[in-house]
VMD Tcl script that draws the C-alpha trace (Angstrom):
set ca {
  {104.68 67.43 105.40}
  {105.06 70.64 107.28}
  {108.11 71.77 105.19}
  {106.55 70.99 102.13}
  {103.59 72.97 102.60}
  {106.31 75.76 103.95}
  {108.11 75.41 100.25}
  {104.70 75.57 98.46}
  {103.69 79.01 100.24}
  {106.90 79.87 99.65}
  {106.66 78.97 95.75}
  {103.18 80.99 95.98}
  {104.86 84.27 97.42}
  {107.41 84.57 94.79}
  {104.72 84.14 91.68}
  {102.66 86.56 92.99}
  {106.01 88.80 92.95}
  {106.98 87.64 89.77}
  {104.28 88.69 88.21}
  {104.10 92.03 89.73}
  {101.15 92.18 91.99}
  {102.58 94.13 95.08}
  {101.79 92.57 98.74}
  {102.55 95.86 100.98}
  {99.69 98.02 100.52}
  {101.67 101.37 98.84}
  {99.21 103.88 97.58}
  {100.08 103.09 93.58}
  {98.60 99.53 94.20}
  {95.75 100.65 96.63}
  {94.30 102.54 93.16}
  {94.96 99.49 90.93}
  {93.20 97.43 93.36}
  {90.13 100.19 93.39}
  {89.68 100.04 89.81}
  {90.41 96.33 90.00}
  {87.05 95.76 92.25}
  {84.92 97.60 89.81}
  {85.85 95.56 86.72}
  {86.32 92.46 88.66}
  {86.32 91.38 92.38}
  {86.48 87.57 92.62}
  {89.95 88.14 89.75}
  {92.06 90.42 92.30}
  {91.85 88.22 95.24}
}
mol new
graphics top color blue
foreach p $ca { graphics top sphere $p radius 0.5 }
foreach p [lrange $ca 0 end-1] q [lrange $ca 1 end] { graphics top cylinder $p $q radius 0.2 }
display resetview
């Protein structure tokens, strides 16, 4: 059970990658994220 919940994290990590939202905060992706709360919050999250 514990594994598979690993894998499905795991899974999770590399579509968010994949589809090129950045997880380290770098300063290019702290300004898409600002004009990203304006439009819409609940979306970016």
């Amino acid at each position: 059970m514990e594994r598979n919940m690993k894998a499905r994290s795991e899974k999770h990590r590399k579509d968010r990658k994949k589809h090129g939202r950045p997880l380290k905060k770098s300063p290019r992706a702290l300004k898409k994220r600002r004009r990203a709360l304006k439009s819409n919050t609940a979306g970016f999250f």
